[in-house]
Steps between C-alpha positions, in 0.01 A plus 500: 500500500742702688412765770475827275278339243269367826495861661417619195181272424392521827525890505765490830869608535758204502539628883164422582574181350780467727338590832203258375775218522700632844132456637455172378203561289685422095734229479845587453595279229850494305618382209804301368636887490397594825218794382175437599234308329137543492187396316150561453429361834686780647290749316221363570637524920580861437145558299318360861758693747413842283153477488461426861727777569266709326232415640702595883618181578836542666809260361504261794078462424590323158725268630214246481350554128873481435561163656144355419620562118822366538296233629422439149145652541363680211409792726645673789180498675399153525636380788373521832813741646396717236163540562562542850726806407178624346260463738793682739503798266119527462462520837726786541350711151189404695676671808641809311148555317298523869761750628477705154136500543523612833737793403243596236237511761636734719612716242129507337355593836790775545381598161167491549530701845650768290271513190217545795597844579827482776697765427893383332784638707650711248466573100781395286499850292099400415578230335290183571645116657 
């Protein structure tokens, strides 16, 4: 397939296709006419970069799902590099959850400080925060 009928089944822009390829990451593949050529493989490389993406993986972070399929493994995450990308971004959600949790605590004792009769510094024309 050429690269407009690729964007389009994998829901991208032909430049994001592009970029994907400057970065190493789809295989920049020409035909007798010199356009690009693609198959389901490719999809299924852009299917695994945009779900990761999704899911706040940063472009450089799929590098190894995309290598483990071109591999020839039926799933991005099956190879150890993968998984070790994994347990990298657990750790930091795992990170990024304590710190929200600590936020929340302050913010309920603030609260809570407030609700317990200290005055507020000013009224916002009566209405209530």
């Amino acid at each position: 397939m050429r690269i407009g009928e690729l964007a389009a089944r994998a829901g991208t822009t032909t430049r994001t296709l592009r970029y994907y390829e400057s970065r190493g990451l789809l295989p920049a593949r020409r035909g007798d006419n010199g356009y690009r050529r693609y198959d389901e493989s490719d999809l299924t490389l852009l299917r695994q970069i945009r779900t990761l993406q999704d899911f706040g993986f940063d472009l450089e972070e799929t590098r190894p799902f995309v290598e483990c399929l071109r591999a020839g493994h039926p799933e991005g995450d099956s190879c150890p590099a993968s998984l070790a990308v994994y347990r990298r971004k657990l750790a930091e959600l795992d990170a990024l959850i304590a710190e929200l949790r600590a936020v929340r605590a302050q913010i309920g004792v603030r609260l809570a400080a407030l609700s317990e009769g200290e005055e507020p510094l000013c009224e916002l024309g009566g209405q209530e925060l």
